[in-house]
CHARMM internal coordinates of N, CA and C (Angstrom, degrees):
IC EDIT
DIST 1 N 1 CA 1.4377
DIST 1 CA 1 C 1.5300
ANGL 1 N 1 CA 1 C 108.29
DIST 1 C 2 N 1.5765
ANGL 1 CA 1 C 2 N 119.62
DIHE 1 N 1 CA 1 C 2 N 152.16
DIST 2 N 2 CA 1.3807
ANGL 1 C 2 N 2 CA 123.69
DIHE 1 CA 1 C 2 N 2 CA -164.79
DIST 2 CA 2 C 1.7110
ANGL 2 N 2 CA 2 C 102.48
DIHE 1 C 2 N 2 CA 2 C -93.03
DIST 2 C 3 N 1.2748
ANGL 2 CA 2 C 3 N 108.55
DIHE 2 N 2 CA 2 C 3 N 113.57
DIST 3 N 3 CA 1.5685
ANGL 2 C 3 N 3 CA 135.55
DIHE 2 CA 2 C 3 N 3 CA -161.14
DIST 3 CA 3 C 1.9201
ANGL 3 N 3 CA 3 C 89.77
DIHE 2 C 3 N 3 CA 3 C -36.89
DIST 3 C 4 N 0.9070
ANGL 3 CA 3 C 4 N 110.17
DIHE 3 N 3 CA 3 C 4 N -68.73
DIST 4 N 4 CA 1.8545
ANGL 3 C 4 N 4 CA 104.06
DIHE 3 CA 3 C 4 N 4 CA 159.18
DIST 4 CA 4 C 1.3274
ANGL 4 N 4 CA 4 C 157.91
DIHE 3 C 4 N 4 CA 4 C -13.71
DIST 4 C 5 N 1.5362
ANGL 4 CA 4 C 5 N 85.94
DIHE 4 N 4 CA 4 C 5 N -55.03
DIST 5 N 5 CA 1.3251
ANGL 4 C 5 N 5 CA 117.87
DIHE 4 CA 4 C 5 N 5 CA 166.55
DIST 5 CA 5 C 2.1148
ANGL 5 N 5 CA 5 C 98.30
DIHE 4 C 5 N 5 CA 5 C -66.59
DIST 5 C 6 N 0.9580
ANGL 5 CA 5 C 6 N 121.14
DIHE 5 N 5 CA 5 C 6 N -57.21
DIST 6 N 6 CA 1.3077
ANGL 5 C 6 N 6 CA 135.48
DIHE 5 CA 5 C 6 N 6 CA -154.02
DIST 6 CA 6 C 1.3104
ANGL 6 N 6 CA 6 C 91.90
DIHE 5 C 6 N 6 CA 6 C -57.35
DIST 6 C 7 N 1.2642
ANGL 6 CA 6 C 7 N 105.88
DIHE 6 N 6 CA 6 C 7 N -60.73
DIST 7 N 7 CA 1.6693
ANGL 6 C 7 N 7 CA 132.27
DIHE 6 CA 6 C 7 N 7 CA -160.85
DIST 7 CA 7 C 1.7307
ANGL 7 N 7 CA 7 C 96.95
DIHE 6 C 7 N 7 CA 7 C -53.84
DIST 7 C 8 N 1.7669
ANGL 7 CA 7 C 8 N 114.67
DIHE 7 N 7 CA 7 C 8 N -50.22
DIST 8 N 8 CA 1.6806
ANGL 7 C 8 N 8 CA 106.62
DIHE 7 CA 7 C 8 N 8 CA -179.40
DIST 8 CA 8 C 1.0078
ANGL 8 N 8 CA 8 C 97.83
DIHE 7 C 8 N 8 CA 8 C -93.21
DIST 8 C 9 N 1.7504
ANGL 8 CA 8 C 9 N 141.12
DIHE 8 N 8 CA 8 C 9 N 42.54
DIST 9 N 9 CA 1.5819
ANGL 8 C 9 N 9 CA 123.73
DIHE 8 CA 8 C 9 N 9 CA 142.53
DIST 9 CA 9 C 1.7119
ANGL 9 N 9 CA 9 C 105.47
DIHE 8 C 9 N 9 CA 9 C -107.94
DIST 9 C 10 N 1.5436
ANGL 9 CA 9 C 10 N 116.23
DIHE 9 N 9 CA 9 C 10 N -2.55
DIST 10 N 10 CA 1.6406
ANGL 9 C 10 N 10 CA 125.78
DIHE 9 CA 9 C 10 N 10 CA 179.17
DIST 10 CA 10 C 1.6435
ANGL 10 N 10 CA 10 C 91.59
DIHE 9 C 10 N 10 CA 10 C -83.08
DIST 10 C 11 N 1.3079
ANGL 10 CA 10 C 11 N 110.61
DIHE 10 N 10 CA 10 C 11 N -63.23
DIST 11 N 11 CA 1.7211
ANGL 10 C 11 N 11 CA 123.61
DIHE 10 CA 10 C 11 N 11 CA -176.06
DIST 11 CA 11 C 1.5246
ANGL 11 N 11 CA 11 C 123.05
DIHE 10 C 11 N 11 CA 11 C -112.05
DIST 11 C 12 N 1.6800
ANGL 11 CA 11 C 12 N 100.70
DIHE 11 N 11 CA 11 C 12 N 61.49
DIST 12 N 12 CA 1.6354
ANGL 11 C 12 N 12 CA 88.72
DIHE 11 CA 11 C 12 N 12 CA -176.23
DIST 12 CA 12 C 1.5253
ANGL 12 N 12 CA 12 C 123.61
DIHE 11 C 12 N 12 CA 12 C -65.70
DIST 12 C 13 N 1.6123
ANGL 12 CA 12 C 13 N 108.67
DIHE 12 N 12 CA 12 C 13 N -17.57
DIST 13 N 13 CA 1.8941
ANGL 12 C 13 N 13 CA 117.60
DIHE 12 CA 12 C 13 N 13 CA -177.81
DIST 13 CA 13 C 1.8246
ANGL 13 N 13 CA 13 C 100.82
DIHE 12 C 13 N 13 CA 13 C -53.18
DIST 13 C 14 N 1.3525
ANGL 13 CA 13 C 14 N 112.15
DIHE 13 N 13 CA 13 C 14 N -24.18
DIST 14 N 14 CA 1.6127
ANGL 13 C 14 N 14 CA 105.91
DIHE 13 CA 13 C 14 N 14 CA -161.58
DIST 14 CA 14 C 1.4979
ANGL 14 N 14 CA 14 C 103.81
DIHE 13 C 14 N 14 CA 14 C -96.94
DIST 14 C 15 N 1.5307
ANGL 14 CA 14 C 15 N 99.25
DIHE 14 N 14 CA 14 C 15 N -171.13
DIST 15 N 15 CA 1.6418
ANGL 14 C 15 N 15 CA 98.11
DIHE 14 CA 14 C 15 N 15 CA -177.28
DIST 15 CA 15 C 1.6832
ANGL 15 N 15 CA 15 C 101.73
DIHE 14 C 15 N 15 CA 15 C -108.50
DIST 15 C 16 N 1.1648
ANGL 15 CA 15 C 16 N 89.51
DIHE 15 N 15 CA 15 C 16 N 158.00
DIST 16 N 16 CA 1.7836
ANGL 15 C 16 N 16 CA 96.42
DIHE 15 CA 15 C 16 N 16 CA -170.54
DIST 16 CA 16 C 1.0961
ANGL 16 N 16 CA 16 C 119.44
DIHE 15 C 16 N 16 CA 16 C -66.44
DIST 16 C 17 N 1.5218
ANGL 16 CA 16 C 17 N 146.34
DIHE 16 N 16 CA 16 C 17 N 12.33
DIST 17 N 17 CA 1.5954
ANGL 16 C 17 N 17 CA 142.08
DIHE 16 CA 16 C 17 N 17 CA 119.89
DIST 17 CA 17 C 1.3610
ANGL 17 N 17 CA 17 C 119.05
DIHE 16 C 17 N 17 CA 17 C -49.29
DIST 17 C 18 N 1.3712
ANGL 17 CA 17 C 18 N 101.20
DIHE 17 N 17 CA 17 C 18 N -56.14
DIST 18 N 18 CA 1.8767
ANGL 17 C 18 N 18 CA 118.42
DIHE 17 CA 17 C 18 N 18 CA -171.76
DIST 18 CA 18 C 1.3387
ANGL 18 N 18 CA 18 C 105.70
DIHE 17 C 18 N 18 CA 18 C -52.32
DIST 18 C 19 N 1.5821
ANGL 18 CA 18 C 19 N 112.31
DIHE 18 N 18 CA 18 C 19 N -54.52
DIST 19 N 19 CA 1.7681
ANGL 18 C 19 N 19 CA 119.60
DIHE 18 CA 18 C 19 N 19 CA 172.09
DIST 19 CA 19 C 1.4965
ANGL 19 N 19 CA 19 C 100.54
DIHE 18 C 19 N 19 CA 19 C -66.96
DIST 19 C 20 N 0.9696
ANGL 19 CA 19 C 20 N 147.04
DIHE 19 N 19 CA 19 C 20 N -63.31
DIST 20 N 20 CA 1.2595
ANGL 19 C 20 N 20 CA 123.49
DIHE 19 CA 19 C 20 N 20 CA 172.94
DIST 20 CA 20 C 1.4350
ANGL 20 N 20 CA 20 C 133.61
DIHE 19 C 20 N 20 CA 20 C -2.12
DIST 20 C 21 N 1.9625
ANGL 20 CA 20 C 21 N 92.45
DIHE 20 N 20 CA 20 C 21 N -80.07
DIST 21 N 21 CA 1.7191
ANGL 20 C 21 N 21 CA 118.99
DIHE 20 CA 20 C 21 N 21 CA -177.16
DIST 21 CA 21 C 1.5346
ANGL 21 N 21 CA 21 C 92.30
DIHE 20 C 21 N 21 CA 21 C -46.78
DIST 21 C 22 N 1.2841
ANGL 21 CA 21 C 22 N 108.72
DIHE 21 N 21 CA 21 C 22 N -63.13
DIST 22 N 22 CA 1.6823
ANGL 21 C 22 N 22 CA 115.14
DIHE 21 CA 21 C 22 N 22 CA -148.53
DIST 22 CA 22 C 1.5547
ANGL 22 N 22 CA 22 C 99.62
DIHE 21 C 22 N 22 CA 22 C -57.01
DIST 22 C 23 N 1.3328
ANGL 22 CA 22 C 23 N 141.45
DIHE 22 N 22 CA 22 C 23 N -61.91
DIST 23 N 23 CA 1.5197
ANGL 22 C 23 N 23 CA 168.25
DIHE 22 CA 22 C 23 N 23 CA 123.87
DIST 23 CA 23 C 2.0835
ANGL 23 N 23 CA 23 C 78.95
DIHE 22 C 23 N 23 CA 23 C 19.92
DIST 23 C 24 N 0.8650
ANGL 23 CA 23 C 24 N 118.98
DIHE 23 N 23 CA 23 C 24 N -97.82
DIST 24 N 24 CA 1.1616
ANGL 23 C 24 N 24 CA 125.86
DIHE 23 CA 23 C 24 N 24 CA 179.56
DIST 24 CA 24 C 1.6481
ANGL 24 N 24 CA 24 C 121.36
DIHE 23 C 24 N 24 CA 24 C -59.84
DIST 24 C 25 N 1.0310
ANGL 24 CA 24 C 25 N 138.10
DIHE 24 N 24 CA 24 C 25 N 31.70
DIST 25 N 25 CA 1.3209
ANGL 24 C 25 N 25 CA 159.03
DIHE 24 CA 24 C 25 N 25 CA 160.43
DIST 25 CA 25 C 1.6860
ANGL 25 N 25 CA 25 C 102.06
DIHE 24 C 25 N 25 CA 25 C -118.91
DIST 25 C 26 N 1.2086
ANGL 25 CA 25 C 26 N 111.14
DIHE 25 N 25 CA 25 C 26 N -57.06
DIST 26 N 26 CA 2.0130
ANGL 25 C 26 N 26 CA 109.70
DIHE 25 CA 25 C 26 N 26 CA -176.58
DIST 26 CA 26 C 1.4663
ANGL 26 N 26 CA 26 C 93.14
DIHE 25 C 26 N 26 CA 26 C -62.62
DIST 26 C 27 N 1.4413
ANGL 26 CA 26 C 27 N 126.18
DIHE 26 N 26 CA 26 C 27 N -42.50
DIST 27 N 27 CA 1.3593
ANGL 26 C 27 N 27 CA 104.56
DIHE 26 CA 26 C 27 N 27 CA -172.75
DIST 27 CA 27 C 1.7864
ANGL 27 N 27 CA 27 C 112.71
DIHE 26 C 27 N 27 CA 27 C -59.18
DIST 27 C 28 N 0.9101
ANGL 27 CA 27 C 28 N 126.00
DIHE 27 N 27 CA 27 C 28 N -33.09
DIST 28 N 28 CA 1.4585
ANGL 27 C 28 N 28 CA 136.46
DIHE 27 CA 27 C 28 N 28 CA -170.35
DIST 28 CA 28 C 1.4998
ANGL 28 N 28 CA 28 C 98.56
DIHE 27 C 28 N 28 CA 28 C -76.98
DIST 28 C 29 N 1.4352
ANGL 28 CA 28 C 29 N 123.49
DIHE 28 N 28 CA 28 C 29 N -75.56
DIST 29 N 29 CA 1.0075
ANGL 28 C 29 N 29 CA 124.85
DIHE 28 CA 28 C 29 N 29 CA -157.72
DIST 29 CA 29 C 1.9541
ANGL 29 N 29 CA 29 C 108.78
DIHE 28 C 29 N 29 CA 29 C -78.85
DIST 29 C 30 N 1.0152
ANGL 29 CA 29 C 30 N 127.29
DIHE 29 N 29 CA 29 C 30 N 20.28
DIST 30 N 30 CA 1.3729
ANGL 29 C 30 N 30 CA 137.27
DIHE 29 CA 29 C 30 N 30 CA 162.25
DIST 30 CA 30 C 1.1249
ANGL 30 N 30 CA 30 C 128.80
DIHE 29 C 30 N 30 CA 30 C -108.05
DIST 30 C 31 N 1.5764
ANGL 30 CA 30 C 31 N 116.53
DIHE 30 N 30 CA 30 C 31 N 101.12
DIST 31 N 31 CA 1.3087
ANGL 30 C 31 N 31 CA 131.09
DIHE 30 CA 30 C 31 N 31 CA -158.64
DIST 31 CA 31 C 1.3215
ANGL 31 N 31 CA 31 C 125.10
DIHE 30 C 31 N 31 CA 31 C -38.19
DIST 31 C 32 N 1.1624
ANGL 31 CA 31 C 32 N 132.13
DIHE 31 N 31 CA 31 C 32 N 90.41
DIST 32 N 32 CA 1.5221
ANGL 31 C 32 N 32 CA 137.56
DIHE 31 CA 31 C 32 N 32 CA 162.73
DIST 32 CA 32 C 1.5420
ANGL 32 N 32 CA 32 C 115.61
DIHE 31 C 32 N 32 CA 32 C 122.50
DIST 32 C 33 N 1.6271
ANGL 32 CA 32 C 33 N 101.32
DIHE 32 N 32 CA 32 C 33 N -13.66
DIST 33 N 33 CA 1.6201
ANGL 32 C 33 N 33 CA 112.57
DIHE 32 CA 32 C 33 N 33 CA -177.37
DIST 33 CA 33 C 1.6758
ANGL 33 N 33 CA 33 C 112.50
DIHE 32 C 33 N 33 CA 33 C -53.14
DIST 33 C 34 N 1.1463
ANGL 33 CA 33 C 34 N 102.20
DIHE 33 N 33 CA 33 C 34 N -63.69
DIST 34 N 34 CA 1.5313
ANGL 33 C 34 N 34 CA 115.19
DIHE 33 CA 33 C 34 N 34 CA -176.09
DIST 34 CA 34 C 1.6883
ANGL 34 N 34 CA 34 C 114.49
DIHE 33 C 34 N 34 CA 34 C -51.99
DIST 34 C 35 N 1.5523
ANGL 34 CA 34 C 35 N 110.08
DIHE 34 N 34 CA 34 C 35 N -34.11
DIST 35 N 35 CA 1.9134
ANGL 34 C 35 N 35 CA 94.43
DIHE 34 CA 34 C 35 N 35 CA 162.56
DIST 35 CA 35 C 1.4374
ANGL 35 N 35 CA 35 C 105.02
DIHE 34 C 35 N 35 CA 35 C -79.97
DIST 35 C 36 N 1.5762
ANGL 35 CA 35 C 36 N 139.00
DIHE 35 N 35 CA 35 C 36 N -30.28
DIST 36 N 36 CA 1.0465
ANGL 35 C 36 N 36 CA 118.06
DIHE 35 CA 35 C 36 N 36 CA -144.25
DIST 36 CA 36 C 1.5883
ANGL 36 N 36 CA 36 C 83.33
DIHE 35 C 36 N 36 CA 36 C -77.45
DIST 36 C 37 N 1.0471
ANGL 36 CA 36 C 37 N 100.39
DIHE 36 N 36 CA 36 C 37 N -41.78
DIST 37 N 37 CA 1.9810
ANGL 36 C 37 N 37 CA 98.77
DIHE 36 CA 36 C 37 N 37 CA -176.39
DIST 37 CA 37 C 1.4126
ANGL 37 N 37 CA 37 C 124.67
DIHE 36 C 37 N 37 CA 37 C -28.96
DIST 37 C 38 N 1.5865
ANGL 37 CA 37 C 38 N 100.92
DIHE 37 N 37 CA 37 C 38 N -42.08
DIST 38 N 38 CA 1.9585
ANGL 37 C 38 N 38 CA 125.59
DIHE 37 CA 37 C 38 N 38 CA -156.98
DIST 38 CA 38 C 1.0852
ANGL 38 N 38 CA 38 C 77.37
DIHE 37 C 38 N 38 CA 38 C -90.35
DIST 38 C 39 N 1.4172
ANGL 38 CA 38 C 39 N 151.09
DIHE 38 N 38 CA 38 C 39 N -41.41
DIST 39 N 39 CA 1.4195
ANGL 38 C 39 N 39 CA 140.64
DIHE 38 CA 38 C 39 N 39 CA -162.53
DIST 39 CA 39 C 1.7570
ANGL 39 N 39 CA 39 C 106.67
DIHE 38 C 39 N 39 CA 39 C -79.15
DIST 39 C 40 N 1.5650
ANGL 39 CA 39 C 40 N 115.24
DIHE 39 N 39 CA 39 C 40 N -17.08
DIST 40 N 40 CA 1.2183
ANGL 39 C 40 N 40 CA 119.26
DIHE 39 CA 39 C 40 N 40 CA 175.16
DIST 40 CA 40 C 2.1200
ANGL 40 N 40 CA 40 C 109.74
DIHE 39 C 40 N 40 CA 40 C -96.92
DIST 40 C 41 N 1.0682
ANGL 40 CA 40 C 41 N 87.37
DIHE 40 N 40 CA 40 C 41 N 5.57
DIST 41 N 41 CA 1.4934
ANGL 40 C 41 N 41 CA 109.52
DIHE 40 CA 40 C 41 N 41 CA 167.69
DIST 41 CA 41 C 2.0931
ANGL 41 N 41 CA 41 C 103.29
DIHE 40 C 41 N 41 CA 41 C 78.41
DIST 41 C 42 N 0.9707
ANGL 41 CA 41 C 42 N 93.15
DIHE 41 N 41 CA 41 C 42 N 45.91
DIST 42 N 42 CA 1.7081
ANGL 41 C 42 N 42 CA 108.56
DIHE 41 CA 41 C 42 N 42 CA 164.35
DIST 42 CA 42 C 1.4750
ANGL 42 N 42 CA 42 C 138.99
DIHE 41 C 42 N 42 CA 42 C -78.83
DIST 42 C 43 N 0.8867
ANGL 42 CA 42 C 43 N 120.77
DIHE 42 N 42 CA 42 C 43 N 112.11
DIST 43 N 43 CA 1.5521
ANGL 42 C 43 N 43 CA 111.90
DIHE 42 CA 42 C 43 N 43 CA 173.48
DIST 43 CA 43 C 1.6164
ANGL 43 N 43 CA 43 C 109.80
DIHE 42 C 43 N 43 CA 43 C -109.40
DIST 43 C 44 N 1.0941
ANGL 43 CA 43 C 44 N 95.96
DIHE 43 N 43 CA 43 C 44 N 155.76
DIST 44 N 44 CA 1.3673
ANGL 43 C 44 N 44 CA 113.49
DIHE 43 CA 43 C 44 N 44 CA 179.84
DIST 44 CA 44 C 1.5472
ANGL 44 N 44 CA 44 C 118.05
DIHE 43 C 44 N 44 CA 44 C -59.52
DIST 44 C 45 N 1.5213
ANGL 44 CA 44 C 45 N 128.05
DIHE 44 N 44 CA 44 C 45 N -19.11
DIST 45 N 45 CA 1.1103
ANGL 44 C 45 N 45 CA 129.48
DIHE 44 CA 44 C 45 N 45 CA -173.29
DIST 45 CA 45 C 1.6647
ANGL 45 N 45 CA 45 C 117.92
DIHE 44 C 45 N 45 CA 45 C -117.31
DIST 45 C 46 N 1.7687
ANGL 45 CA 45 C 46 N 97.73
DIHE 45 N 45 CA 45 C 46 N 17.41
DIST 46 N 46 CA 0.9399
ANGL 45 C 46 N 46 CA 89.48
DIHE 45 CA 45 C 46 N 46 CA 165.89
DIST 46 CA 46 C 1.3509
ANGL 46 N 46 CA 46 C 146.57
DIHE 45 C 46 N 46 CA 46 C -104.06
DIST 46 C 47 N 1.2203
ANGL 46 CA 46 C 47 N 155.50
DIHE 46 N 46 CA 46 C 47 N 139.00
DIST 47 N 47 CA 1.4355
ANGL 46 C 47 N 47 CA 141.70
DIHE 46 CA 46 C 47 N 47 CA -101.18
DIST 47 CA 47 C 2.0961
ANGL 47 N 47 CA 47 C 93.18
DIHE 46 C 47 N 47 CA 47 C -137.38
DIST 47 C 48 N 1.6888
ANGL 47 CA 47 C 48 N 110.07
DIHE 47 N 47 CA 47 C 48 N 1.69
DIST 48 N 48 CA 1.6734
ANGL 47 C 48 N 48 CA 108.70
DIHE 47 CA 47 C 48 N 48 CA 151.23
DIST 48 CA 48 C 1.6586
ANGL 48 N 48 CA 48 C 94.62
DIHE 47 C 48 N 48 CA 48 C -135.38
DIST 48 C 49 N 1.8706
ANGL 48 CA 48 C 49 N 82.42
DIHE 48 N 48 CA 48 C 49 N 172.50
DIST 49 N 49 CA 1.6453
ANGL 48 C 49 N 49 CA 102.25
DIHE 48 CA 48 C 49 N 49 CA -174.28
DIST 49 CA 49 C 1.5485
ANGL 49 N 49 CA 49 C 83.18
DIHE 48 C 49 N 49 CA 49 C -122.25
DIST 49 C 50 N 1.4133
ANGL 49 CA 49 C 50 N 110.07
DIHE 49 N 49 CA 49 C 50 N 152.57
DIST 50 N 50 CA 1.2995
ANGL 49 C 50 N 50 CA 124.66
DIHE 49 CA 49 C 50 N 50 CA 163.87
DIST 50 CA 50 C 1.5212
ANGL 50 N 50 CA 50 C 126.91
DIHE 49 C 50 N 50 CA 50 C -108.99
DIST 50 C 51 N 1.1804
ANGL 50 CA 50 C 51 N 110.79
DIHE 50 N 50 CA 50 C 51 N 152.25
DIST 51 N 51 CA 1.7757
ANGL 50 C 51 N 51 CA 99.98
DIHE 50 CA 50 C 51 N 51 CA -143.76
DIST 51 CA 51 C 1.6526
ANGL 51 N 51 CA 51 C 98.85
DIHE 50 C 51 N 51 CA 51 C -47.29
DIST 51 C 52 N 1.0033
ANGL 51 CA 51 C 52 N 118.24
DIHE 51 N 51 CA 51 C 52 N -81.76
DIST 52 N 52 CA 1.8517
ANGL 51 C 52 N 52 CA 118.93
DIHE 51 CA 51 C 52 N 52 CA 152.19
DIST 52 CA 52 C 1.5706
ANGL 52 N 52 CA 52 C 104.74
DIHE 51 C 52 N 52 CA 52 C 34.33
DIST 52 C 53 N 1.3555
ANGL 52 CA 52 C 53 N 101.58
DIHE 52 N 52 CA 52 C 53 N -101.21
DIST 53 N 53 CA 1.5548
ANGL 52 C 53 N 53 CA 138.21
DIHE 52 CA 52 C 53 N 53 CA 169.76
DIST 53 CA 53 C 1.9952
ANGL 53 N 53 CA 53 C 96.69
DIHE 52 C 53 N 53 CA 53 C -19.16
DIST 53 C 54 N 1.6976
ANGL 53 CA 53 C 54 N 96.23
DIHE 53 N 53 CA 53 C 54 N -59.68
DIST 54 N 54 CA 1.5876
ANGL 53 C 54 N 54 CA 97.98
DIHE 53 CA 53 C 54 N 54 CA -161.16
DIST 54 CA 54 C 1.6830
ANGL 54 N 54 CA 54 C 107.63
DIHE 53 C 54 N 54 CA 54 C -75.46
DIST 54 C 55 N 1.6173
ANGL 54 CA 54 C 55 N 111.51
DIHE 54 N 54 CA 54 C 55 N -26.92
DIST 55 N 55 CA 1.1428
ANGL 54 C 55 N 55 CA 95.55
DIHE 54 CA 54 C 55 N 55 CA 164.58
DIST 55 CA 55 C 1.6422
ANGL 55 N 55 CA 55 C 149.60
DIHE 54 C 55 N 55 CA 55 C -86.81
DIST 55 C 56 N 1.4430
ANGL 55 CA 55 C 56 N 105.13
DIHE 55 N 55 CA 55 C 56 N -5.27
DIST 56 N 56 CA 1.3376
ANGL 55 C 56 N 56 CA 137.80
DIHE 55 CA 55 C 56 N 56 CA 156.98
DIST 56 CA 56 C 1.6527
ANGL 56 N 56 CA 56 C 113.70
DIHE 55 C 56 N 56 CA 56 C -46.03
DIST 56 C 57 N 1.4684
ANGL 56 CA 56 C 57 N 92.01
DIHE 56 N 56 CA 56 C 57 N -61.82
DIST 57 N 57 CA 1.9926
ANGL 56 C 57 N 57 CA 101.86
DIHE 56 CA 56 C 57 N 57 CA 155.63
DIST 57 CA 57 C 1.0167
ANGL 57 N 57 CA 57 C 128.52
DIHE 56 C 57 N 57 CA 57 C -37.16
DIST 57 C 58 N 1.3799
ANGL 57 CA 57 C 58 N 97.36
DIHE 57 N 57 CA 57 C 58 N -58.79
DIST 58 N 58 CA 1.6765
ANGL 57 C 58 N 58 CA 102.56
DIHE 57 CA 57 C 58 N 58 CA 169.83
DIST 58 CA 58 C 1.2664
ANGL 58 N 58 CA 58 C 153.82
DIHE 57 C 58 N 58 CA 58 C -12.79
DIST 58 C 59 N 1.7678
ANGL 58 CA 58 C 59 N 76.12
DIHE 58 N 58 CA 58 C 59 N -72.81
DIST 59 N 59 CA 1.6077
ANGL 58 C 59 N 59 CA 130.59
DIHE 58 CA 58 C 59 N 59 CA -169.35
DIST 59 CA 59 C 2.0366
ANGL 59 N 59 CA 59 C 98.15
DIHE 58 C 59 N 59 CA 59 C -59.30
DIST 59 C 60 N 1.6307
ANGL 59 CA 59 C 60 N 92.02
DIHE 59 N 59 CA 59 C 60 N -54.80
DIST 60 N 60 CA 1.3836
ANGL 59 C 60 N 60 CA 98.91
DIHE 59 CA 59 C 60 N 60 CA 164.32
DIST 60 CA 60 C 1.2937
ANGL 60 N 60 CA 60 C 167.18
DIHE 59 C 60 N 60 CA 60 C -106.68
DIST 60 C 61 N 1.7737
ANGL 60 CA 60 C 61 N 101.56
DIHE 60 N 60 CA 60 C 61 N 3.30
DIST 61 N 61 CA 1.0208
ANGL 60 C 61 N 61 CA 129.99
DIHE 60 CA 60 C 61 N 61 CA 154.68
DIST 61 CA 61 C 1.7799
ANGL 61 N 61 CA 61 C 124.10
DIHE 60 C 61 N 61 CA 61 C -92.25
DIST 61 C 62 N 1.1736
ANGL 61 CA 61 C 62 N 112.37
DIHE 61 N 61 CA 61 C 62 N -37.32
DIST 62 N 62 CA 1.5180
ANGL 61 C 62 N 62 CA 115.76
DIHE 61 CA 61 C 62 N 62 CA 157.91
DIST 62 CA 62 C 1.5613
ANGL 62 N 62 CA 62 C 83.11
DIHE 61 C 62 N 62 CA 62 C 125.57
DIST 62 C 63 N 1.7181
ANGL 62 CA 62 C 63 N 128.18
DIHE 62 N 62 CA 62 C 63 N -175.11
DIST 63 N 63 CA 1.3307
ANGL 62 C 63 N 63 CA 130.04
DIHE 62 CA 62 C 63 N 63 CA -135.86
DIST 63 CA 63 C 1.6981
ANGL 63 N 63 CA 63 C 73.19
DIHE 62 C 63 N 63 CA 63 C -126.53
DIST 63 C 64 N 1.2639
ANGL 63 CA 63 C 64 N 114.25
DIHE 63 N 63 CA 63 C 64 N 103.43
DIST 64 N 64 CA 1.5907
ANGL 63 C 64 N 64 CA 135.22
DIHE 63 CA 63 C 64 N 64 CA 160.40
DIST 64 CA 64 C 1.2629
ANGL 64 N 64 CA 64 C 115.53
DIHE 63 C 64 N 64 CA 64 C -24.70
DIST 64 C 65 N 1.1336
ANGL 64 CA 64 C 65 N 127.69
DIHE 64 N 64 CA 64 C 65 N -24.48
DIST 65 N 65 CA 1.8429
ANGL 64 C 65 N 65 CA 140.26
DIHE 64 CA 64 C 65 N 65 CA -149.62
DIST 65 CA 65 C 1.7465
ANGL 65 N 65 CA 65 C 95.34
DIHE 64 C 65 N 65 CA 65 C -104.29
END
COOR INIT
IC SEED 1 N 1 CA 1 C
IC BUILD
């Protein structure tokens, strides 16, 4: 899924930079997400999530929908 896309189904009220930043701030600042990610072979600059990746999110952000 397109790292974007993800980001305005976490924060659809915002605009799609703002959901971006923020989308990429929870990943950092949410305890343990950001290694389990790198351990699913993630970088920070990358611009898709792989289902993997999106369900790891999930797991710890809760189901966006």
């Amino acid at each position: 899924m397109a790292f974007g896309r993800a980001a305005m189904r976490y924060y659809p009220d915002l605009g799609y930079q703002s959901a971006v930043r923020r989308f990429r701030r929870e990943i950092r600042e949410t305890r343990g997400l950001l290694d389990a990610l790198k351990a699913l072979g993630y970088e920070e600059h990358h611009r898709y999530l792989t289902p993997q990746e999106m369900q790891v999110i999930e797991e710890r952000l809760g189901d966006p929908d």
